[in-house]
N, CA, C and O atoms as a DFTB+ gen file, in Angstrom:
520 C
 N C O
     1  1     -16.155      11.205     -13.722
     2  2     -16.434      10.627     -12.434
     3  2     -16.985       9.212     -12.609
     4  3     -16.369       8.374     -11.951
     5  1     -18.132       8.692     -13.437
     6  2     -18.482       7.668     -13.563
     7  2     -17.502       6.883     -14.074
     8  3     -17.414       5.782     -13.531
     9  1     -16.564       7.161     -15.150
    10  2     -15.258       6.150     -15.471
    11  2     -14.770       6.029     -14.685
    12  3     -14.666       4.838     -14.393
    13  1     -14.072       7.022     -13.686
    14  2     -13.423       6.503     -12.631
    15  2     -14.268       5.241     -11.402
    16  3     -13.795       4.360     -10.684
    17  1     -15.697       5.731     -11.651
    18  2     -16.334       4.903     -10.782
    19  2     -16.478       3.446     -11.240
    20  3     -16.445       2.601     -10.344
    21  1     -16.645       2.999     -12.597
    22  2     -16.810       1.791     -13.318
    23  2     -15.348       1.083     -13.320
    24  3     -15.190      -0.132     -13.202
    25  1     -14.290       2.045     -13.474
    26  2     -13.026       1.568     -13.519
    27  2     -12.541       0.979     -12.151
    28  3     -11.516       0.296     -12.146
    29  1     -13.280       1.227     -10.905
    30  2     -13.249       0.733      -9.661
    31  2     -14.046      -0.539      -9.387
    32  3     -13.680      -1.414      -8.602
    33  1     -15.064      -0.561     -10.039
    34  2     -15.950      -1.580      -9.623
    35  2     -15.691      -2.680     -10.623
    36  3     -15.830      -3.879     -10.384
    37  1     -15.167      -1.977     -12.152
    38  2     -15.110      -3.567     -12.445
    39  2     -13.365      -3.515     -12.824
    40  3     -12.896      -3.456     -13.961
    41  1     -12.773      -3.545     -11.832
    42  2     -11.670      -3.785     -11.879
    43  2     -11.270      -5.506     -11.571
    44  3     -12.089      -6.425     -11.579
    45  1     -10.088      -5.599     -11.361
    46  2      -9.512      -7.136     -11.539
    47  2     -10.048      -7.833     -10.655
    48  3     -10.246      -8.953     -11.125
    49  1     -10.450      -7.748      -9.433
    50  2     -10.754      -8.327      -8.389
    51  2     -12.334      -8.549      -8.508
    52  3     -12.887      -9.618      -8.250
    53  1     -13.206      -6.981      -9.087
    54  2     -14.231      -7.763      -9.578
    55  2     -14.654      -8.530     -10.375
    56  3     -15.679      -9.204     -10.473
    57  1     -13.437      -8.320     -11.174
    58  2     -14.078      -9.300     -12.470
    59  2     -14.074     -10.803     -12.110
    60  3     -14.886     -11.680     -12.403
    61  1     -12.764     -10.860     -11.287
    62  2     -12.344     -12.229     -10.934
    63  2     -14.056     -12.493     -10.071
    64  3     -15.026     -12.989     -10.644
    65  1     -14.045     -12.134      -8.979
    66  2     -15.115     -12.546      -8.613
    67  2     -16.663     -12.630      -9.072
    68  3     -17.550     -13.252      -8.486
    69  1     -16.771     -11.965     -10.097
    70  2     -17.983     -12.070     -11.272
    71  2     -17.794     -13.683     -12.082
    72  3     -18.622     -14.541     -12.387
    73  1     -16.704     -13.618     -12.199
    74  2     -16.179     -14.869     -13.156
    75  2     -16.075     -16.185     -12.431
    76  3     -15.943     -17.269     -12.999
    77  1     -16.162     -15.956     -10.813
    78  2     -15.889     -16.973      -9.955
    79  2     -17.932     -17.466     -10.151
    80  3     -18.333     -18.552     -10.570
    81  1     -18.678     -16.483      -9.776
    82  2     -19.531     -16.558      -9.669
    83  2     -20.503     -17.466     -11.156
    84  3     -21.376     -18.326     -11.036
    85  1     -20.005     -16.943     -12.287
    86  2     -20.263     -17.629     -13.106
    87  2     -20.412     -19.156     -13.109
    88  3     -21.286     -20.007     -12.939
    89  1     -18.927     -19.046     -13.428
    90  2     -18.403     -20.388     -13.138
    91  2     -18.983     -21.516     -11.750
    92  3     -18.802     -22.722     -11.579
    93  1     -19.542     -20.738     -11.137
    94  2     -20.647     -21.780      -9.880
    95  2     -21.779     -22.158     -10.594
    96  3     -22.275     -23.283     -10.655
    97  1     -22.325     -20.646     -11.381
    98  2     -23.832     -21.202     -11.830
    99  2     -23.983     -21.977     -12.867
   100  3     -25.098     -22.414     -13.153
   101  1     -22.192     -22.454     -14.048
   102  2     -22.306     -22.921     -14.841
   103  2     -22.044     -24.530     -14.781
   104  3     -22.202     -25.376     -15.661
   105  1     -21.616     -24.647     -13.520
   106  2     -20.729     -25.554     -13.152
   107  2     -21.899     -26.722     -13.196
   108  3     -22.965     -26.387     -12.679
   109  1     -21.834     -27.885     -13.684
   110  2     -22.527     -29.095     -13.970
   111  2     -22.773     -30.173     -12.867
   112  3     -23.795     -30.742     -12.483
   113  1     -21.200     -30.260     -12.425
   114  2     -21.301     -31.397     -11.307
   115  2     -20.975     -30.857      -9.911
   116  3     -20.574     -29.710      -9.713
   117  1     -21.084     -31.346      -9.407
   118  2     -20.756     -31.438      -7.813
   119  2     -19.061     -30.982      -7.796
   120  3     -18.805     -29.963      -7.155
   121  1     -18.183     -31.529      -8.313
   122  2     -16.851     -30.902      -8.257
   123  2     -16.645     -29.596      -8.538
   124  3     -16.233     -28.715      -7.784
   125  1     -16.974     -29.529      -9.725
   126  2     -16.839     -27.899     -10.244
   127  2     -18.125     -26.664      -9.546
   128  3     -18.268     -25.451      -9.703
   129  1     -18.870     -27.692      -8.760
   130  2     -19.380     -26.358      -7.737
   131  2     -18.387     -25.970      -7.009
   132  3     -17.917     -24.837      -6.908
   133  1     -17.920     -27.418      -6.248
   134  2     -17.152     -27.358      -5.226
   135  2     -15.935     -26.189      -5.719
   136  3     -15.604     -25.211      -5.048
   137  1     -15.388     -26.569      -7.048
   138  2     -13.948     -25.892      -7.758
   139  2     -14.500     -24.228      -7.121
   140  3     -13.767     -23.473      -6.483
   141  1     -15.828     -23.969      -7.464
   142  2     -16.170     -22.314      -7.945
   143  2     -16.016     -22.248      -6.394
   144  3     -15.052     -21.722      -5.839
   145  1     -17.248     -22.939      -5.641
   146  2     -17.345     -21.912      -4.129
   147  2     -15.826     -21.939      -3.652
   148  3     -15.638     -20.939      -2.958
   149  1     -14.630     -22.737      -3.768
   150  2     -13.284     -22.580      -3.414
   151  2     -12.570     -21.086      -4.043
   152  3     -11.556     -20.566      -3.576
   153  1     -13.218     -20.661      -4.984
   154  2     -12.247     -19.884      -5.630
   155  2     -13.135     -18.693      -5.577
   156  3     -12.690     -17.622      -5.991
   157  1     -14.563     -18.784      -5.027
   158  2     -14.941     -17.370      -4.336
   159  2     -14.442     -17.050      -2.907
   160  3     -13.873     -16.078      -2.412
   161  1     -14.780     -17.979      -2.539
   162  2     -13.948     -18.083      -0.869
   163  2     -12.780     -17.685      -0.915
   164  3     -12.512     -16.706      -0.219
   165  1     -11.986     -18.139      -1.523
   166  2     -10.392     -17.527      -1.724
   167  2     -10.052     -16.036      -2.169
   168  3      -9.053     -15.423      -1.793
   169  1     -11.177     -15.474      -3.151
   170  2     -11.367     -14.134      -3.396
   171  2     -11.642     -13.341      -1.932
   172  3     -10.974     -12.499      -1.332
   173  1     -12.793     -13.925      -1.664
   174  2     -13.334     -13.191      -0.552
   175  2     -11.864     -12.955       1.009
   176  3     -11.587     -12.040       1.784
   177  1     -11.316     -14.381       0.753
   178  2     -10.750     -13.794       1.870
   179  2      -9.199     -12.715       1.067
   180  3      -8.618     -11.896       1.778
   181  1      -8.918     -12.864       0.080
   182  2      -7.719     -11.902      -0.174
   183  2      -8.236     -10.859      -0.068
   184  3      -7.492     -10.015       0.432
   185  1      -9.616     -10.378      -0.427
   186  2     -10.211      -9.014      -0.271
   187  2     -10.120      -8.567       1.147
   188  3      -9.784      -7.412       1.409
   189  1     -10.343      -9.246       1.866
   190  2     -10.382      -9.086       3.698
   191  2      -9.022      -9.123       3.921
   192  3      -8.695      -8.142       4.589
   193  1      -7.868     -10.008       3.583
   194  2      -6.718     -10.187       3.781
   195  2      -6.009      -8.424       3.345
   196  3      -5.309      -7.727       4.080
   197  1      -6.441      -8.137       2.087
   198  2      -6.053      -6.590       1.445
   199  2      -6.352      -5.115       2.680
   200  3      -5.747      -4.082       2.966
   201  1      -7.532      -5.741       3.085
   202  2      -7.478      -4.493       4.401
   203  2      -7.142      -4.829       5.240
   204  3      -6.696      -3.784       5.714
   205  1      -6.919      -5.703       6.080
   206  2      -6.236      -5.830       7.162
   207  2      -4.667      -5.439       7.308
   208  3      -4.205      -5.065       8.386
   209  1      -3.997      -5.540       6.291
   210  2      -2.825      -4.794       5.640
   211  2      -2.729      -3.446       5.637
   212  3      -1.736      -2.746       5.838
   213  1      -4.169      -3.052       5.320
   214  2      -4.102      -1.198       4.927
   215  2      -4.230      -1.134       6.395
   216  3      -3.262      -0.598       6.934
   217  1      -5.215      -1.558       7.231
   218  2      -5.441      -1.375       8.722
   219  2      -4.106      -1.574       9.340
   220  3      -4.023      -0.621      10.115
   221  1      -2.947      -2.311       9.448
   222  2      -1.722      -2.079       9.710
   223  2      -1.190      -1.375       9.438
   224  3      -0.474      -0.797      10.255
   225  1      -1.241      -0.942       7.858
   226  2       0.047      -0.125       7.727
   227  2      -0.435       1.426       8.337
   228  3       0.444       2.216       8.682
   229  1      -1.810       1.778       8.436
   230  2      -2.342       2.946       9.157
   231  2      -2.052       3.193      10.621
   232  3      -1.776       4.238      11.210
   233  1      -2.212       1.729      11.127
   234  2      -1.294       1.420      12.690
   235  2      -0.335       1.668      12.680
   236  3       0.077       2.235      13.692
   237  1       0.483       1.456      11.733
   238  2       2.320       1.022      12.644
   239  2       2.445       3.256      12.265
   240  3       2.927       4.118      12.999
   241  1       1.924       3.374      11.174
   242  2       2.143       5.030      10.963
   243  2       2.444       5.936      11.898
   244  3       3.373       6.702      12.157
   245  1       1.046       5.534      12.480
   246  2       0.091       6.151      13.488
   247  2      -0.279       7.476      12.951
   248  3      -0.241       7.650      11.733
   249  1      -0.761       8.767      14.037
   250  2      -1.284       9.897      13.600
   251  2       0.043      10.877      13.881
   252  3       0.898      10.830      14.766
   253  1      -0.183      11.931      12.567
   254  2       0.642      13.065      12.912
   255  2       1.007      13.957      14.304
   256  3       2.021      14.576      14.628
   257  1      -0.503      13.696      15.086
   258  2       0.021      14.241      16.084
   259  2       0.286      13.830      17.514
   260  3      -0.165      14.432      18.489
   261  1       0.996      12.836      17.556
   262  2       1.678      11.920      18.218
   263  2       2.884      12.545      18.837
   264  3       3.762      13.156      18.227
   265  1       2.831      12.347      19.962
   266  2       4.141      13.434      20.806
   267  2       5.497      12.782      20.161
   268  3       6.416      13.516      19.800
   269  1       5.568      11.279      20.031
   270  2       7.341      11.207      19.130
   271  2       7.064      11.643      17.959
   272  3       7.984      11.290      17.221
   273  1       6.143      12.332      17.282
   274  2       5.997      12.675      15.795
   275  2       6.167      14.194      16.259
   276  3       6.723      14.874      15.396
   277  1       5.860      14.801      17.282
   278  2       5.758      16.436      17.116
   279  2       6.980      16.709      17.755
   280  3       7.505      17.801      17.536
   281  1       7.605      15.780      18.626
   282  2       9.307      16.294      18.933
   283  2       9.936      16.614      17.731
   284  3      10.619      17.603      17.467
   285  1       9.550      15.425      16.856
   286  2      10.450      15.099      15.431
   287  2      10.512      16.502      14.919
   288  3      11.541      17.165      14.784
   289  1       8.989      16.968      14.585
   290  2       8.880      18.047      13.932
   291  2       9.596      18.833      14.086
   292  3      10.192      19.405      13.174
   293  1       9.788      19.178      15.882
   294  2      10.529      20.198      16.165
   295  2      11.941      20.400      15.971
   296  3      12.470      21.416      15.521
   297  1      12.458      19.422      16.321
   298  2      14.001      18.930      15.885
   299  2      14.177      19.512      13.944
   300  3      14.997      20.346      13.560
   301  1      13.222      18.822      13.097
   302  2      13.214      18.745      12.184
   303  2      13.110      20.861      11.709
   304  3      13.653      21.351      10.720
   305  1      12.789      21.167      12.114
   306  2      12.117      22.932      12.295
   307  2      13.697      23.428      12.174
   308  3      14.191      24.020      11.215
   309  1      14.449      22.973      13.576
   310  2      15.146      23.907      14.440
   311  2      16.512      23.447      13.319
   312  3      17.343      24.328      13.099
   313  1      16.703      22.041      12.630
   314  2      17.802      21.611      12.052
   315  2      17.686      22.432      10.943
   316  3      18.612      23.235      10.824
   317  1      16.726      22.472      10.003
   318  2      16.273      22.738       8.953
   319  2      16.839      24.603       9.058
   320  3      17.803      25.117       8.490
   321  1      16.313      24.939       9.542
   322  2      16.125      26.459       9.975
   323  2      18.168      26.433      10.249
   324  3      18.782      27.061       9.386
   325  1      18.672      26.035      10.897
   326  2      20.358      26.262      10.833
   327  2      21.231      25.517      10.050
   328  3      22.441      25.551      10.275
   329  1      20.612      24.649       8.889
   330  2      21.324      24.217       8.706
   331  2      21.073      24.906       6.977
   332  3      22.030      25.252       6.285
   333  1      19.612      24.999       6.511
   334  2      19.123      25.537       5.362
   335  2      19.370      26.750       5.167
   336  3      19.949      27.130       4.149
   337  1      18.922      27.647       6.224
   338  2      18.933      29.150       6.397
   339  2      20.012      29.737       6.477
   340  3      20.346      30.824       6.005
   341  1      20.607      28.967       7.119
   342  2      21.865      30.048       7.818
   343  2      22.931      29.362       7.640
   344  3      23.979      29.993       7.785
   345  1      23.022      28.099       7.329
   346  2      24.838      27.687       6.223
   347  2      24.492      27.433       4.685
   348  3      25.333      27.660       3.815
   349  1      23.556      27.079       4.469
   350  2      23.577      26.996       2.925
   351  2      23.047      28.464       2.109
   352  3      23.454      28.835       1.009
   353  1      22.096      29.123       2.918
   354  2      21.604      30.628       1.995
   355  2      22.491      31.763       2.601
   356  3      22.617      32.876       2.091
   357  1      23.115      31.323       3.801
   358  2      23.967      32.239       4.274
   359  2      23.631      33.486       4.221
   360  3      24.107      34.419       3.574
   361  1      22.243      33.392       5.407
   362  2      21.336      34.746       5.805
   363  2      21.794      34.981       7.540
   364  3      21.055      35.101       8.518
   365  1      23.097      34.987       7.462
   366  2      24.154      34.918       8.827
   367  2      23.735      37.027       9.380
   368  3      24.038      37.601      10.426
   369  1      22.994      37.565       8.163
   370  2      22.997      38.744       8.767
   371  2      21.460      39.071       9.292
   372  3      21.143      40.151       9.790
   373  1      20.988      38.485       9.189
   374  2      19.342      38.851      10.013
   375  2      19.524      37.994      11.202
   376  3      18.484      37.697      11.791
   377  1      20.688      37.516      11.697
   378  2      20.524      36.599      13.036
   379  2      21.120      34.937      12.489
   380  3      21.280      34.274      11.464
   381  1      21.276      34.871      13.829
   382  2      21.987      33.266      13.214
   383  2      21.311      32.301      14.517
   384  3      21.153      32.505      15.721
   385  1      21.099      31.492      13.865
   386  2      20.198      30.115      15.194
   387  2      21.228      30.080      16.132
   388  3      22.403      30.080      15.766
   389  1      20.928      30.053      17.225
   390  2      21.952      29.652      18.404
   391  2      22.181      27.660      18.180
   392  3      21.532      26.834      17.538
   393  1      23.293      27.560      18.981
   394  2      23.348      25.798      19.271
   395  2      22.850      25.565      20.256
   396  3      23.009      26.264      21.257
   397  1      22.053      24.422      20.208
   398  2      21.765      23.645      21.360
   399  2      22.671      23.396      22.588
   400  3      23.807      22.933      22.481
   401  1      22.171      23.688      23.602
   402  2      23.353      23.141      24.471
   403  2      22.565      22.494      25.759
   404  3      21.356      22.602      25.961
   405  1      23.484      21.815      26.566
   406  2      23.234      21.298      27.927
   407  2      21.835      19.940      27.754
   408  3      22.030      18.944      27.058
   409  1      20.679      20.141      28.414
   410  2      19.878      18.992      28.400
   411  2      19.462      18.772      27.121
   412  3      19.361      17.642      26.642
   413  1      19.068      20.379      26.195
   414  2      18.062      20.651      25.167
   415  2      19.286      19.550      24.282
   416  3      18.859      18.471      23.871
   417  1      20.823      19.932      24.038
   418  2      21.232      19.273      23.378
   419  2      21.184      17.635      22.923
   420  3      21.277      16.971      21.891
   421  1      20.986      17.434      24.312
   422  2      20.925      16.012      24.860
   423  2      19.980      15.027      24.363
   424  3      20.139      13.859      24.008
   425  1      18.895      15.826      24.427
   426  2      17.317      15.478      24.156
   427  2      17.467      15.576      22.642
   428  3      16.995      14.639      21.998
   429  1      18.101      16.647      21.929
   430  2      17.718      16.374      20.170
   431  2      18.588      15.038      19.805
   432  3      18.070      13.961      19.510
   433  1      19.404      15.180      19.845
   434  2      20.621      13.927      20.155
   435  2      19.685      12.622      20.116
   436  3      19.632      11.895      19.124
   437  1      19.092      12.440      21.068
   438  2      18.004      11.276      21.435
   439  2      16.971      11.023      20.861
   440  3      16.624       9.865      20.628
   441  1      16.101      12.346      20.436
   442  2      14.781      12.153      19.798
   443  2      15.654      12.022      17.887
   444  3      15.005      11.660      16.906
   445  1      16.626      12.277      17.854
   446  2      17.099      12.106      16.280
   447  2      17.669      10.493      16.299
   448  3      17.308       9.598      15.535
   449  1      18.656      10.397      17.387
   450  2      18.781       9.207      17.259
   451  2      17.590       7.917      17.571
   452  3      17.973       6.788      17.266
   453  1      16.474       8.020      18.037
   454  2      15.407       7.181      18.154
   455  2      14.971       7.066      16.678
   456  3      14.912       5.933      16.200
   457  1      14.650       8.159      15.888
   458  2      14.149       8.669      14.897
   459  2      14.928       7.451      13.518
   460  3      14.347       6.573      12.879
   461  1      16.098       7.791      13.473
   462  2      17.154       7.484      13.261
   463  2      17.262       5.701      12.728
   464  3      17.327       5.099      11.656
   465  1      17.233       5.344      14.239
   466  2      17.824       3.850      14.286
   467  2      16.111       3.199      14.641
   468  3      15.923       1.984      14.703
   469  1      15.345       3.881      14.781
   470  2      14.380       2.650      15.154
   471  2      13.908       1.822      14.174
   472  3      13.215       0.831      14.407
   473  1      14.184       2.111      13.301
   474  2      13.661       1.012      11.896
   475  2      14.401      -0.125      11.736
   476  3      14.099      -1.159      11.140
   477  1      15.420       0.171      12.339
   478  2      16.303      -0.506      12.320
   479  2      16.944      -1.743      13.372
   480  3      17.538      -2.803      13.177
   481  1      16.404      -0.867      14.775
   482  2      15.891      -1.463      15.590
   483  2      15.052      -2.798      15.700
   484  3      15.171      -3.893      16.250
   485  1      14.529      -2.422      15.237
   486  2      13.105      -3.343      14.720
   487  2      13.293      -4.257      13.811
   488  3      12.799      -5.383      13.884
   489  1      13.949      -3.893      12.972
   490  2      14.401      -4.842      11.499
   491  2      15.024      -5.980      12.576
   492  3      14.288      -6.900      12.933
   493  1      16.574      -5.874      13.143
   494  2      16.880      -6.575      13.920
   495  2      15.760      -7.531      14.871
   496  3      15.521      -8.717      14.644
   497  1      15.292      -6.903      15.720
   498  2      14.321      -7.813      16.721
   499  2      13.593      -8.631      16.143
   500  3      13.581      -9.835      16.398
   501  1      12.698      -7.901      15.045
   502  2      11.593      -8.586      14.380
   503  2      12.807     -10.197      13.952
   504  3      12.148     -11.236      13.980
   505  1      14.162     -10.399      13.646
   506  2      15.154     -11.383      12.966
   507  2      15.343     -12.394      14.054
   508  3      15.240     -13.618      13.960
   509  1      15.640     -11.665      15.109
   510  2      15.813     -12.789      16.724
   511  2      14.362     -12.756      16.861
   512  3      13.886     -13.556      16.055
   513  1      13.777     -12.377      17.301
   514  2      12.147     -13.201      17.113
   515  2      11.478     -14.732      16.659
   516  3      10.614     -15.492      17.096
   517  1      12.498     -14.680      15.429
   518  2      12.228     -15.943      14.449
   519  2      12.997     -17.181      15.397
   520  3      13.019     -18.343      14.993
């Protein structure tokens, strides 16, 4: 536990910034203060810059239980279950999944195709944007 804990704290980013710090208190003239506080400042903000990233990528995720995440599931259940179960293990004799039909069909159709293309979606827009 403590290696893992030392291996965190003085990892690259601390060292860099241990070494930034040095380098201020060793620093002689007025420039090479100036050089150090530039290159703690610059640490400091990639460190802030590094979570604001993790804080996005936790955003765009979002949480598991998110109603377009629990349709998915379900879709994902009902495909899985007729397509695993009952054409590939070909357990056609304890019952076989019915097909979707009418709205229900309609709706998996939609929540797969959202599922589907929205990355893609997006890839595009985010391009006309520019």
């Amino acid at each position: 536990m403590w290696q893992a804990l030392l291996s965190f704290f003085g990892g690259p980013l601390a060292q860099a910034a241990l070494g930034a710090y040095k380098a201020k208190l060793a620093a002689g003239n007025t420039a090479d203060k100036i050089a150090a506080d530039i290159a703690a400042r610059e640490l400091a903000v990639e460190q802030a810059e590094l979570t604001v990233q993790a804080q996005l990528k936790t955003a765009e995720l979002g949480r598991w239980y998110e109603p377009t995440h629990l349709f998915a599931y379900i879709i994902v259940v009902y495909f899985g279950k007729a397509v695993v179960w009952d054409k590939v293990l070909g357990h056609l004799t304890h019952g076989s999944t019915d097909p979707l039909t009418g709205d229900i069909a309609s709706w998996a159709g939609l929540i797969m195709s959202f599922y589907l293309g929205k990355r893609t979606f997006e890839n595009v827009a985010r391009i006309f944007k520019r």
